[in-house]
C-alpha positions as CSV (number, residue, x, y, z in Angstrom):
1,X,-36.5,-22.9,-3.4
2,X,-39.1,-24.3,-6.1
3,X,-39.0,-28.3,-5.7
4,X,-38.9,-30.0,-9.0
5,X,-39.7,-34.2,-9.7
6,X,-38.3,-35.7,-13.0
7,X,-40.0,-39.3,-14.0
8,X,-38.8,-41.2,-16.4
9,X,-38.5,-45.2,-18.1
10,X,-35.0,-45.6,-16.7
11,X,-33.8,-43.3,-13.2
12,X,-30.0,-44.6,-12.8
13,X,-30.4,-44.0,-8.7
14,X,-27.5,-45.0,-6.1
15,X,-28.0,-46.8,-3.3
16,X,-24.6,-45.9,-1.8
17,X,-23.1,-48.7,-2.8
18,X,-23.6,-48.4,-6.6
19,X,-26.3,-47.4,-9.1
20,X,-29.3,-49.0,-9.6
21,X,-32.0,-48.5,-12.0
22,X,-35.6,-47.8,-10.6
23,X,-37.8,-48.3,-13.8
24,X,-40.5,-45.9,-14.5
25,X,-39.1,-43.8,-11.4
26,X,-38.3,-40.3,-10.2
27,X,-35.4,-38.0,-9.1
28,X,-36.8,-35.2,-7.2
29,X,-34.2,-32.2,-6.3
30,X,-34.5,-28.5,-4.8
31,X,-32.1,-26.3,-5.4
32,X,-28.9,-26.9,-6.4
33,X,-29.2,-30.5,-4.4
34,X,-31.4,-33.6,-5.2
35,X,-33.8,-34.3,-2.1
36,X,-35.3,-38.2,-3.7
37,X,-34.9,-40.9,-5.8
38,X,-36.5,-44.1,-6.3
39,X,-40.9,-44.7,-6.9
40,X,-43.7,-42.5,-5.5
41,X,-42.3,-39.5,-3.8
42,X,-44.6,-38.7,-1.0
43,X,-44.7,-34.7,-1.0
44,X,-45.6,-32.3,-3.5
45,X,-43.7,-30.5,-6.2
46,X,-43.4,-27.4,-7.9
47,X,-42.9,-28.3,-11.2
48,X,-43.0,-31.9,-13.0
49,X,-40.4,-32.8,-16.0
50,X,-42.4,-36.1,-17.5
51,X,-38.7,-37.1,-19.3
52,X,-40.8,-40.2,-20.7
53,X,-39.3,-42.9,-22.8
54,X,-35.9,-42.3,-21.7
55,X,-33.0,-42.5,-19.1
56,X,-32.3,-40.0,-16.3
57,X,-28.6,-40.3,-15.7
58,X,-26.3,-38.1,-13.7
59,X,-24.9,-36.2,-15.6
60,X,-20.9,-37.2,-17.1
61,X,-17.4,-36.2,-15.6
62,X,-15.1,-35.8,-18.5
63,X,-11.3,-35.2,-17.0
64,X,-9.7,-34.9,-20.0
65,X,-12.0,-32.5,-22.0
66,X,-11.0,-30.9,-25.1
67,X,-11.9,-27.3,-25.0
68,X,-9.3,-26.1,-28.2
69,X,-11.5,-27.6,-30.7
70,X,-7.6,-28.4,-32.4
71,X,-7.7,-32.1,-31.1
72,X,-8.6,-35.3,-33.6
73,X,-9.4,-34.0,-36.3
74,X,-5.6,-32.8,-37.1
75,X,-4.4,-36.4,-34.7
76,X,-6.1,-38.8,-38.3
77,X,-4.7,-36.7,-41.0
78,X,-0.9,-38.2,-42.0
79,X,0.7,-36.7,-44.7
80,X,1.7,-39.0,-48.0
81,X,4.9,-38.6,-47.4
82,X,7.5,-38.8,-44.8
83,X,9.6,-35.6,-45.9
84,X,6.3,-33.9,-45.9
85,X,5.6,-34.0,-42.3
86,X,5.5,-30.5,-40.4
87,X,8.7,-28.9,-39.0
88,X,8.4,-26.3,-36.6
89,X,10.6,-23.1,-37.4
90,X,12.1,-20.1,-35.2
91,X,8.7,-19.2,-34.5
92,X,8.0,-21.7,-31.4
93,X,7.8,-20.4,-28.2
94,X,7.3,-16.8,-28.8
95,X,4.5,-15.5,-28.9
96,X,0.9,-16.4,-28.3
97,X,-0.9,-16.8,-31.5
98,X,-4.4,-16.0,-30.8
99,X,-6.0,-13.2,-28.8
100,X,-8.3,-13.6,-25.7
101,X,-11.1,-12.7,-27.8
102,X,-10.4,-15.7,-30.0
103,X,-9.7,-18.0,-27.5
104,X,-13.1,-17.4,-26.0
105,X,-15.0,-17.9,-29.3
106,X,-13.2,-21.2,-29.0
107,X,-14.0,-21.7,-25.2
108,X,-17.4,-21.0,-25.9
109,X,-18.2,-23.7,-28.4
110,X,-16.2,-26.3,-26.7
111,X,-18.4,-25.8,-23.5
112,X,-21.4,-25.5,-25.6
113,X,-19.9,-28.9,-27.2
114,X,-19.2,-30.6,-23.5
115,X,-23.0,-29.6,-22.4
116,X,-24.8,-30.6,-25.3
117,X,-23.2,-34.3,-24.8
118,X,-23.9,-34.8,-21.4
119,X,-20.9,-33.8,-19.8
120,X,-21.9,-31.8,-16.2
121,X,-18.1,-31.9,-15.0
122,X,-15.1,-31.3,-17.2
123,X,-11.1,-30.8,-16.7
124,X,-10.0,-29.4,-19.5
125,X,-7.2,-30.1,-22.2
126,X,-5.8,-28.0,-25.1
127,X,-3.1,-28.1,-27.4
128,X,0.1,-26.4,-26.8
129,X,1.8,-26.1,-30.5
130,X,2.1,-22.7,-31.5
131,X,1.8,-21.3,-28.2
132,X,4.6,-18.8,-27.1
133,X,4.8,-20.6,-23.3
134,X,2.4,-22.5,-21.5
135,X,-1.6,-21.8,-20.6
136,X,-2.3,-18.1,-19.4
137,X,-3.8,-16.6,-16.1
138,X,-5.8,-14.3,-18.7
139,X,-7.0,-16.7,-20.7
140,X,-8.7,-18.5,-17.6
141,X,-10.3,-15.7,-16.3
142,X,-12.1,-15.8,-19.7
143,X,-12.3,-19.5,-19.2
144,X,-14.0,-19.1,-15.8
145,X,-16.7,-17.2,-16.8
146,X,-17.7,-18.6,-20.0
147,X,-18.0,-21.8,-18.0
148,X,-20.3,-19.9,-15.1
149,X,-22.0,-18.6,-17.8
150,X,-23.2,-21.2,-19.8
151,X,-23.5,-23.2,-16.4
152,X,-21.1,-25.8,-16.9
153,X,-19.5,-27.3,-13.4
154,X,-15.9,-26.8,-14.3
155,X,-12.5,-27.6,-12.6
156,X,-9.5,-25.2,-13.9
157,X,-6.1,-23.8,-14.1
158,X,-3.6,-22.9,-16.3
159,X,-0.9,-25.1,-17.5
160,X,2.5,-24.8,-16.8
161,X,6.1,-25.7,-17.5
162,X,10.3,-25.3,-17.4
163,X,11.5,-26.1,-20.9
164,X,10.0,-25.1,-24.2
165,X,10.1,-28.7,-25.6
166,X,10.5,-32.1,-25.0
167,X,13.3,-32.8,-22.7
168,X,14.5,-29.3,-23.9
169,X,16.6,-26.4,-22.2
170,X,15.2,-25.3,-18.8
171,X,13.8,-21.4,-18.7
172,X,13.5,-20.5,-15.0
173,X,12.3,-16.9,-15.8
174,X,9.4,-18.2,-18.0
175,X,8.9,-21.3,-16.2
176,X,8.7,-19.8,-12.7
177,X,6.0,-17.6,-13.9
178,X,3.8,-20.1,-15.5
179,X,3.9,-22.1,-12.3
180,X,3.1,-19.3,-9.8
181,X,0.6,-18.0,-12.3
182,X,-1.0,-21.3,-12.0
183,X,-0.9,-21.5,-7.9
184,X,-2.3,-18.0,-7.8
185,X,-5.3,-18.7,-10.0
186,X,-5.8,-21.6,-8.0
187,X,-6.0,-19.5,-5.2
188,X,-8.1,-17.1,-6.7
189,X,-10.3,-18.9,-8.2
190,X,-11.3,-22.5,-6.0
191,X,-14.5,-22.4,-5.2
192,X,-15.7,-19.1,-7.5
193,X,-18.9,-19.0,-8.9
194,X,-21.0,-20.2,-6.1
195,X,-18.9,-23.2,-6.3
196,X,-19.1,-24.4,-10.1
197,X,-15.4,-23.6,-10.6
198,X,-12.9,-25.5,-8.8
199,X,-9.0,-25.4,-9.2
200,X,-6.5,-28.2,-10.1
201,X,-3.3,-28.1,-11.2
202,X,-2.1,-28.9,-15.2
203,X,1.7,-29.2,-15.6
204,X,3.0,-30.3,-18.8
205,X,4.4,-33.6,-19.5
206,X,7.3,-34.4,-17.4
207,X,9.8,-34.2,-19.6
208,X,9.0,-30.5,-19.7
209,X,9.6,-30.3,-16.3
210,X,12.2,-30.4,-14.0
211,X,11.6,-32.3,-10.1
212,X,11.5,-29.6,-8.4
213,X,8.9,-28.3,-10.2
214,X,7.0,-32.0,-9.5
215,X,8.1,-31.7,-6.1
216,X,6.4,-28.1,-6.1
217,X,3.1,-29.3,-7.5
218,X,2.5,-32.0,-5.1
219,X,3.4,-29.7,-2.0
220,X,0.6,-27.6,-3.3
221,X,-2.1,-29.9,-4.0
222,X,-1.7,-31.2,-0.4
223,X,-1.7,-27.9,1.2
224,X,-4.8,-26.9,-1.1
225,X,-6.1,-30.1,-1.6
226,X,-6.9,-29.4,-5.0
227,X,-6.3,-32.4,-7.9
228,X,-2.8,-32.9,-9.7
229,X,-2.9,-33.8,-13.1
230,X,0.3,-35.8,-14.3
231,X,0.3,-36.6,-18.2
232,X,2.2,-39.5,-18.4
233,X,2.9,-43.4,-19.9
234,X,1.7,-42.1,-23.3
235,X,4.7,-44.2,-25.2
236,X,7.8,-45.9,-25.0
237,X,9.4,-42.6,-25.6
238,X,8.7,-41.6,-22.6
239,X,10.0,-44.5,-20.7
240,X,13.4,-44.4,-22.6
241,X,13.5,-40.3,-21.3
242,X,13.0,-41.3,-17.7
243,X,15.3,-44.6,-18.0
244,X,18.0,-42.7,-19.4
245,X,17.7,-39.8,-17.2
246,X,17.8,-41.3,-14.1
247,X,17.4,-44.9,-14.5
248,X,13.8,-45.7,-13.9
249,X,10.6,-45.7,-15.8
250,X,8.0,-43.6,-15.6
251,X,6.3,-44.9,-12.8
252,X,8.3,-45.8,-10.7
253,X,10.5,-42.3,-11.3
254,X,7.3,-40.5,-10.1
255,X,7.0,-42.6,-7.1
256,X,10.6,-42.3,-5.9
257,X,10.5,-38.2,-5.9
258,X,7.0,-38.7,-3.5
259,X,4.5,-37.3,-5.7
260,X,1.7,-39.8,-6.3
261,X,-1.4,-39.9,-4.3
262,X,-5.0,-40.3,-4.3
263,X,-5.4,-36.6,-5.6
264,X,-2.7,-37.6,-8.8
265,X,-4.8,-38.2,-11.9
266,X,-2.7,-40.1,-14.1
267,X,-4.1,-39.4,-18.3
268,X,-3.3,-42.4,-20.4
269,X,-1.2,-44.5,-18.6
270,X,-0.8,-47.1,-21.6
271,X,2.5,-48.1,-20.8
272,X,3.1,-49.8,-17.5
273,X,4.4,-52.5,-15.8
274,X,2.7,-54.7,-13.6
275,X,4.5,-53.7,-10.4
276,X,4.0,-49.9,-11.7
277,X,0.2,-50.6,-11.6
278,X,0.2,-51.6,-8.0
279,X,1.9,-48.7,-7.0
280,X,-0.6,-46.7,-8.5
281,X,-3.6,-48.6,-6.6
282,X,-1.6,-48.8,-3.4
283,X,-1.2,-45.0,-3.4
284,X,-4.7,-44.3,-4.5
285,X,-4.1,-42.6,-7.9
286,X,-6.8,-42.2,-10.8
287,X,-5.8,-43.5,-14.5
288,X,-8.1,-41.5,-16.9
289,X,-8.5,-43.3,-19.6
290,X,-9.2,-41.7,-23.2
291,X,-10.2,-44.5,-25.7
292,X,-10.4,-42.7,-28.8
293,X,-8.1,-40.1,-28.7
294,X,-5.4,-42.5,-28.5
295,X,-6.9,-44.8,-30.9
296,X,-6.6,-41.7,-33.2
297,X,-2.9,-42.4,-32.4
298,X,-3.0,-45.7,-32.9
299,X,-2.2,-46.2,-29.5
300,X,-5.0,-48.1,-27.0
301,X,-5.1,-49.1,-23.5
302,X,-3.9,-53.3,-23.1
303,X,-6.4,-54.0,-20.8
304,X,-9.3,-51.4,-19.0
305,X,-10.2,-55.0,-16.6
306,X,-6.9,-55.1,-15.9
307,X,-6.4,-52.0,-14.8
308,X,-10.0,-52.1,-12.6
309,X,-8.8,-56.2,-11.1
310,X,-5.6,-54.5,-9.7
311,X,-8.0,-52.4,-7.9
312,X,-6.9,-49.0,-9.9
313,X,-9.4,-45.9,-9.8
314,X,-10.5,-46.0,-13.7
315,X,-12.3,-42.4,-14.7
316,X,-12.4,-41.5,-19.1
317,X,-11.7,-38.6,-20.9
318,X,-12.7,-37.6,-24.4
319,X,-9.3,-35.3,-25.3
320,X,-10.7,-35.8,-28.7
321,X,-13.4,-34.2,-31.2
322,X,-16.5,-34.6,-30.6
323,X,-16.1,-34.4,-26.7
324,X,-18.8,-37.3,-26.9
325,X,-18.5,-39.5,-23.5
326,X,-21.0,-42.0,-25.0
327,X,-19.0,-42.6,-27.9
328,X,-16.1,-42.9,-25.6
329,X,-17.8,-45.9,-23.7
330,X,-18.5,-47.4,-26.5
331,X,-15.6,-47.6,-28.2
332,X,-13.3,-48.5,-24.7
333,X,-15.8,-51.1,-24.2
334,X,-14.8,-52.9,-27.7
335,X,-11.6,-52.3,-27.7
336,X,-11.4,-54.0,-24.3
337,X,-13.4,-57.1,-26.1
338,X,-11.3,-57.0,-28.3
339,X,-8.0,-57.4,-26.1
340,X,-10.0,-59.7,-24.0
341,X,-10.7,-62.0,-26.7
342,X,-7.8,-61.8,-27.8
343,X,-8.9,-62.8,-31.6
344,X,-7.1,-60.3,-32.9
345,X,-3.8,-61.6,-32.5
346,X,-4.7,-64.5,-34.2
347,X,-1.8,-65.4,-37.3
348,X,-3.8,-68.0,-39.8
349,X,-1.2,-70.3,-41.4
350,X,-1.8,-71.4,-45.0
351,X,-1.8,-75.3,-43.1
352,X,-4.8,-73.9,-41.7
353,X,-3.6,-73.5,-38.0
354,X,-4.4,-70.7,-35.8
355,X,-1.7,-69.6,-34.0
356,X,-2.0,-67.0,-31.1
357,X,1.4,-66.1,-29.6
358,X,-0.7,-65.0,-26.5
359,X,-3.0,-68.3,-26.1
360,X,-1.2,-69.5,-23.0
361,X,-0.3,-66.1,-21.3
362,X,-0.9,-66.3,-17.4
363,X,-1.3,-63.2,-15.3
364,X,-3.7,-60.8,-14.5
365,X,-5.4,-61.6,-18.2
366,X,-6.7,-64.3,-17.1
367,X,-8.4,-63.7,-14.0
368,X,-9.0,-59.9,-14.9
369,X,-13.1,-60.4,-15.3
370,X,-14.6,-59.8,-18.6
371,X,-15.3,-55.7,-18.5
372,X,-19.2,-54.9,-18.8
373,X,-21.1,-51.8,-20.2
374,X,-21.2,-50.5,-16.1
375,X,-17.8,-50.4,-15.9
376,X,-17.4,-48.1,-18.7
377,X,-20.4,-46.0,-17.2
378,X,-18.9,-46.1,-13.6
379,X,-15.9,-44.6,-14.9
380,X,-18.0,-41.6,-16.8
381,X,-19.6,-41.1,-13.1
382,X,-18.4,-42.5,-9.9
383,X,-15.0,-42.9,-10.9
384,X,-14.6,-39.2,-11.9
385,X,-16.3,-38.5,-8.7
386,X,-14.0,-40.6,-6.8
387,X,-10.7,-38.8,-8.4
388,X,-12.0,-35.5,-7.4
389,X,-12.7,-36.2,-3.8
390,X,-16.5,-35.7,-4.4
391,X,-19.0,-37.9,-2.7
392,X,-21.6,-35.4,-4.3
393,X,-21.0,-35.9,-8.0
394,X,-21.4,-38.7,-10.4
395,X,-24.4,-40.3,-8.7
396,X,-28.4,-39.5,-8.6
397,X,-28.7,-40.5,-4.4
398,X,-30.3,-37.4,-1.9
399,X,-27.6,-34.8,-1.4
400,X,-25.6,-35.5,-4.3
401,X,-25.5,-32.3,-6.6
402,X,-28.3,-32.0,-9.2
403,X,-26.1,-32.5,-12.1
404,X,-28.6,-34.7,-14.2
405,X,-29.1,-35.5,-17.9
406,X,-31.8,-37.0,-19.3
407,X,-31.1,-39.2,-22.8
408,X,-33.9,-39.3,-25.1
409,X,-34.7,-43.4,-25.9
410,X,-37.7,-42.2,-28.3
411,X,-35.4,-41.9,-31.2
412,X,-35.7,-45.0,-34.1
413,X,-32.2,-44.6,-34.7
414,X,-31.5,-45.7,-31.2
415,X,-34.0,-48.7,-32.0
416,X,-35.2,-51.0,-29.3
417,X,-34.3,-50.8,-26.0
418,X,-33.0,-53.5,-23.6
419,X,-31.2,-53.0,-20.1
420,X,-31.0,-49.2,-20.2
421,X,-27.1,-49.3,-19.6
422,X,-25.9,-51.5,-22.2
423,X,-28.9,-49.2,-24.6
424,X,-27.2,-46.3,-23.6
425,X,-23.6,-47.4,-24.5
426,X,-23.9,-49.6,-26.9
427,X,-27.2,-47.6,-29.7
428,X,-27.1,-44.1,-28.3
429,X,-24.4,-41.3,-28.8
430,X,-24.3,-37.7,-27.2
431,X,-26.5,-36.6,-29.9
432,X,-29.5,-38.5,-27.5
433,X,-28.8,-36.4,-24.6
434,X,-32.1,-33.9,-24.7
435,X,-31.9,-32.0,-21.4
436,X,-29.3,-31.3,-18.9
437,X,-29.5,-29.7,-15.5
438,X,-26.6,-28.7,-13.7
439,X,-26.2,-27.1,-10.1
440,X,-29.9,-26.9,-10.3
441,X,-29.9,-24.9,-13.1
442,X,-31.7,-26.2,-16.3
443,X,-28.9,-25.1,-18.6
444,X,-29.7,-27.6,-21.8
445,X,-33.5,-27.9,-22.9
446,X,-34.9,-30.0,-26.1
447,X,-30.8,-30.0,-27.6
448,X,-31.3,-26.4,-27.0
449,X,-29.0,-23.6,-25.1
450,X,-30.7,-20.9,-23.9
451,X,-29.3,-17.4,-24.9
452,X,-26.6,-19.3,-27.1
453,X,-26.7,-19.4,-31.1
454,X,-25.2,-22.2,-31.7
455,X,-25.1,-21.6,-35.7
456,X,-23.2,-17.8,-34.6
457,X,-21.1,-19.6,-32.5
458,X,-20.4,-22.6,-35.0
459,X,-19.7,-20.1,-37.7
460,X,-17.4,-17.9,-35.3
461,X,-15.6,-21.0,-34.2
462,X,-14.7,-22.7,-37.6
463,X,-12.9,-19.2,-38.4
464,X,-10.7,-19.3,-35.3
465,X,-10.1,-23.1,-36.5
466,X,-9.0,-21.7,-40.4
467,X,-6.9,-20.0,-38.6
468,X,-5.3,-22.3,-36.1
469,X,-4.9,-24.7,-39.6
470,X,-3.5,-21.7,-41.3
471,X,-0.7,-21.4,-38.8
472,X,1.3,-24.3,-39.7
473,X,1.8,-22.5,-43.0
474,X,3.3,-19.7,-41.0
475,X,5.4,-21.6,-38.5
476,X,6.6,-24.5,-40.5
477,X,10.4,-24.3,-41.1
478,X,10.0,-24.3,-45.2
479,X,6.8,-22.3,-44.9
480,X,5.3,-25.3,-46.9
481,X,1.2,-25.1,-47.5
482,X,-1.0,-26.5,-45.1
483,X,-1.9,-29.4,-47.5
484,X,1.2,-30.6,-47.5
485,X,0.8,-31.7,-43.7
486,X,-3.0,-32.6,-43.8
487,X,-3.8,-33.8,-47.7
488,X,-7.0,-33.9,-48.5
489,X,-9.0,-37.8,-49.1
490,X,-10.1,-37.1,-52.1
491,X,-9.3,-34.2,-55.0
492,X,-11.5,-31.2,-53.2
493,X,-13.2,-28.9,-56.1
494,X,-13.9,-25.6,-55.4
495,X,-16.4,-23.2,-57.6
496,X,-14.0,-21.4,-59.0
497,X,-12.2,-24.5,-60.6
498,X,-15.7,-25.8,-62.4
């Protein structure tokens, strides 16, 4: 196996403890695992990488990636009007919109998306609107292998659920099939791919579900060992389903029926209690935190330090357009600032007091410590390692996978650098990320994807968008235009109309 040294300004190393930054140092791997990191490798090497001014990073785990291409762009638009807000017609739950075909263009530039930013290890996330049940064993498959193929370190499975909506009638027939459709690709495919496609399980939100079904997922995860992925604590909505259901909130509903543990991986999590966010450290579950997707929302999480000073496993997602995990830092670093600070809730009287109803709050808000750019980049690394069970992932140390990126620093809109963390969260977006090596394999070069067109694909993908846009037209209840739902910012002009 050819032996290959990368040197570079900044090498984010681990010393088993945490990362550490050797300056002007080197990451040496062979094969699909890194052999050295640190200053002045003493044996020889088959090839050198010189990354120069820049930062050699492992690369990100994104557990909440967006591979539909469907999500943010639709989650800012609000229609003028409340009337005019989309209504779904007889349509839902049918049939499946799309064919594989289609769903592979869109698979294709999502993963090409999730590479180009830096992301080495993704869980994905799609939109369920118009689909006639849940996820599909099919659509996997095709899933699967665009991931092995374009080299991205994937973990997968299909999603699955009872009712067709939100607290909705239970459908055995359907459900049952989604579910064991979802344990048997599991089965199939853990571990395919010479190990860059792992299996975890994606129910729906709960109130999809019924407890058995719960109950079912967790047995399965602990006989497989593979992760559970519980969307939940996204609004008060939720929490008013669960109290009125069967008299707890979310939490501590989920604890009750036995199925949190350190392989749950909680999305969101925004709304919580105190006591609900001990349980979750005492049993070892992983909150996956997406900062700008739920800004998008207008939702946000209260506190990130909090969270990390109850001792909770913190990992981030991007669920959002563009899958951009720098971006993601960056803005869950301000908003925690923000809430830290606590400026924001300032109310300025016209007797010129400042009045701040949360100036003498005690708790955890207080003696949560001030959150810092490594946080943020721990949860992008470590922390997604950590909620996966890998000790080999998230971190440049010897015998850790060789899932590296390399962010280009020589770049005058990043500007001047200072310490390389805080640089690379705070003036550098996924757009800096130049090369990326995953399982060994160089799959990213110069911003460039070998074998892949990115304009075909680009092209190919905004048509399987049109038409994703073009089905709320066709699905809407009043079959209403698609304006009426998403109205453009400003008067758009076509040719025709000149």
């Amino acid at each position: 196996m050819k032996s290959i040294k990368i040197t570079g300004l900044f090498v984010i190393g681990h010393d088993g403890q945490d990362h550490v930054v050797y300056k002007n140092g080197e990451v040496v791997y062979q094969g699909d695992r890194i052999i050295f990191v640190g200053h002045n490798y003493p044996g020889a090497v088959d090839q050198v990488i010189e990354a120069g001014r820049a930062i050699v990073s492992p690369g990100f785990i994104d557990l909440e990636a967006d591979v539909d291409t469907d999500h943010a762009l639709i989650d800012v638009a609000i229609p003028h009007r409340d009337e005019d807000n989309f209504i779904m017609g007889k349509k839902y739950r049918t049939t499946d919109p799309f064919t594989l075909e289609e769903l592979s263009i869109r698979q294709r530039m999502s993963l090409a998306m999730l590479i180009m930013n830096g992301i080495t290890t993704a869980m994905p996330i799609a939109g369920d609107l118009f689909r006639g049940w849940a996820e599909t064993y099919e659509e996997f498959e095709t899933l699967a292998r665009n991931a092995a193929d374009l080299g991205l370190r994937m973990y997968l499975g299909p999603s699955y659920r009872a009712a067709g909506s939100y607290g909705g009638q239970v459908d055995l027939a359907r459900g049952d099939k989604s579910l064991e459709d979802a344990f048997r690709f599991v089965k199939s495919f853990d571990g395919a791919y010479q190990g860059l496609i792992k299996g975890f399980l994606s129910p729906c939100q709960g109130p999809y579900l019924t407890e058995d079904y719960l109950k079912r997922s967790k047995a399965f995860s602990d006989e497989t060992g593979v992760p559970l992925r519980l969307h939940a604590c996204e609004g008060p909505h939720e929490w008013d389903y669960y109290k009125a259901k069967y008299g707890k909130t979310t939490i501590d509903y989920f604890d009750s029926i036995g199925i949190l543990g350190p392989r749950t991986l909680i999305p969101h999590t925004i709304v919580a209690k105190d006591s609900e966010l001990r349980i979750l450290a005492d049993r070892g579950v992983s909150v996956i935190s997406t900062p700008i997707a739920e800004a998008n929302l207008g939702w946000g999480l209260v506190s990130f330090g909090k969270y990390l000073h109850m001792g909770i496993n913190m990992t981030i997602g991007t669920d959002s357009q563009p899958v951009d995990m720098i971006q993601n830092m960056r803005f869950g670093w301000n908003l925690a600032r923000i809430l830290e600070y606590r400026q924001i809730f300032n109310t300025y009287t016209e007797e010129g007091e400042v009045i701040n109803p949360y100036s003498d709050e005690p708790s955890v808000y207080r003696t949560a410590k001030a959150t810092r750019a490594a946080d943020f980049y721990r949860a992008a690394t470590t922390g997604g390692a950590k909620a996966l069970g890998r000790d080999d992932l998230g971190k440049l140390a010897p015998g850790a996978k060789a899932d590296i990126i390399i962010i280009d620093l020589d770049d005058i809109c990043v500007g001047p650098y200072e310490d390389p963390i805080r640089t690379l969260v705070m003036s550098t977006t996924g757009y800096n990320v130049r090369d990326v090596i995953i399982n060994g394999r160089l799959v990213m070069k110069n911003r460039t994807l070998p074998g892949i067109d990115t304009k075909e694909l680009l092209e190919q993908g905004q048509q399987v968008y049109n038409k994703f846009l073009s089905l709320y037209q066709e699905y809407d209840l009043y079959n209403r235009p698609v304006n009426t739902f998403f109205p453009a910012e400003f008067p758009i002009i076509s040719q025709e109309d000149s």
